[in-house]
N, C-alpha and C positions, 0 to 999 in steps of 0.2 A: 439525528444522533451524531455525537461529532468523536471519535477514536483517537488515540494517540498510537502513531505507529514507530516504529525504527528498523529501516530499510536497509538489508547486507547484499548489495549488489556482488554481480561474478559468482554465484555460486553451483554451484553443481548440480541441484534442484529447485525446481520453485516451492516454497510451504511458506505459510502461515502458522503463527505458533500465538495462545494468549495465552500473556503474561498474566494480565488481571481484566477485572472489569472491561475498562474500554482501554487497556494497553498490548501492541499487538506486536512480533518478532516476524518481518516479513523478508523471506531470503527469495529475490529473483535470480534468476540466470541471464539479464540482462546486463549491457556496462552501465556504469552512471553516469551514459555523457550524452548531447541530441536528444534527450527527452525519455528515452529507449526504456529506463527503470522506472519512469513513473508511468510510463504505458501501462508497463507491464504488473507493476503495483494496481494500477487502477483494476484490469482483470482480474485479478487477482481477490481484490478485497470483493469486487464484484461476485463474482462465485462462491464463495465463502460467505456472504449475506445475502444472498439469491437477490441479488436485485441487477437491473439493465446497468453498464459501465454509465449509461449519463446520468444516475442517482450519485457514482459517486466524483466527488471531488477534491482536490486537492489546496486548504484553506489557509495553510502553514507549512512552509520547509523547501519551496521548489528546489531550491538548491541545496536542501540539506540530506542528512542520515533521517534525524526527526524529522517527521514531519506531526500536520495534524488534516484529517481526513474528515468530510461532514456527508452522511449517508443520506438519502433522502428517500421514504418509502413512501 
């Protein structure tokens, strides 16, 4: 399954929010620099679709806001 996310780093909680379907609002409290928000994205979406972090990955956006994320169950 492959999600489309948009990542607001720096924030003051970590949540998850769906937008739609597969569109998802993911605020970490990590910065977006060293890898640190996509870590922490990865757990993130991990938890939220009950699956182990190595189902999910990161397929589009390493350096962006957007990204696109591919689950594997």
């Amino acid at each position: 399954m492959k999600i489309s996310v948009k990542v607001k780093a720096n924030s003051k909680e970590s949540r998850i929010e769906k937008i739609e379907d597969n569109l998802f609002l993911v605020h970490v409290k990590s910065p977006p620099f060293e890898n640190k928000a996509n870590c922490e994205l990865i757990e993130i979406v991990s938890e939220y679709f009950n699956v182990p972090k190595s189902k999910v990955s990161i397929i589009s956006g390493m350096n962006s806001k957007n990204k696109i994320l591919e689950i594997k169950k």
